[in-house]
N, C-alpha and C positions, 0 to 999 in steps of 0.2 A: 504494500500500500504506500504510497507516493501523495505527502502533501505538499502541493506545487505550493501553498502560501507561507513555508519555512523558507527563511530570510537571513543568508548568508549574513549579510552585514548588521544582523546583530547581534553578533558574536563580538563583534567589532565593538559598539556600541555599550554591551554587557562589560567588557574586560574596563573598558572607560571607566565605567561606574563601581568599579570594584576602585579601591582606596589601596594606596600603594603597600601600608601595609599586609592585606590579605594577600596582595600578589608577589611578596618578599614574601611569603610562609608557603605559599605555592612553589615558588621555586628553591625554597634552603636544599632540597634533598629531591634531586633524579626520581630518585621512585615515587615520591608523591606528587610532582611532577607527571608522572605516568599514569598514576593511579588517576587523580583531579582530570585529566583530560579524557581518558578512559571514561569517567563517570560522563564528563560533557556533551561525550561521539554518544553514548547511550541516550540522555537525553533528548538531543540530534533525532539519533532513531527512531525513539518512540514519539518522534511529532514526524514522522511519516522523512526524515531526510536520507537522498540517496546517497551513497560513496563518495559522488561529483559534487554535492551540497557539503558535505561534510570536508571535506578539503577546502571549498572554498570558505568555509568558516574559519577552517584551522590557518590558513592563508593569510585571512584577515587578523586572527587573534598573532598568530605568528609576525605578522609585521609590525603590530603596533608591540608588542614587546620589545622584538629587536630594536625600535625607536625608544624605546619610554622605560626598559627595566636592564639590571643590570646582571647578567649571568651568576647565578649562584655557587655554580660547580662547573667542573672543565666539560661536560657533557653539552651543559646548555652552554657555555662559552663557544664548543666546536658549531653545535646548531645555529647559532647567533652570523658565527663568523661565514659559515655554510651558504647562510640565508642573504647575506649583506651582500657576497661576492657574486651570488646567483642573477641568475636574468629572471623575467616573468616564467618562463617555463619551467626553467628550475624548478624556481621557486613553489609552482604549482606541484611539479612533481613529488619536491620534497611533500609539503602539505599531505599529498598522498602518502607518500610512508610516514610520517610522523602520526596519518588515523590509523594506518598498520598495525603501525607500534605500537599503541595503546588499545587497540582491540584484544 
């Protein structure tokens, strides 16, 4: 089941409105890190988003981190550095293995 009315860029919008510090507790530790977005791709899911949706949310929340947070661990440092030096495509690409990863 497929809801066309789930809305990539508010993922974008949401990660805004979180306060810097919930998103330094997100990121102290890789694995919670993992887990936290895992929960998010589910959420995603269960409002009907496909793979292609769910990327480009991860896309979205991905970018504005790399702009606005600062790597907690050498993992999100390499992802950071990954994402910066990437193109649009890349960058999509990765988005798709980082909902990989977390599924």
């Amino acid at each position: 089941m497929n809801n066309y009315n789930a809305d990539p860029n508010k993922a974008e919008e949401t990660v805004k409105e979180m306060n810097r510090k919930t998103i330094q507790e997100k990121l102290e530790n890789f694995d919670e890190f993992k887990f936290y977005l895992s929960s998010k791709i589910e959420v995603g899911k269960n409002l009907g988003m496909d793979e292609e949706q769910l990327a480009k949310s991860a896309e979205k929340v991905a970018g504005y981190l790399a702009s606005n947070a600062e790597p907690q661990n050498r993992e999100e440092a390499l992802l950071q550095e990954l994402w910066k030096v990437g193109n649009e495509e890349e960058r999509h690409k990765l988005a798709h293995m980082l909902v990989k990863l977390a599924n």
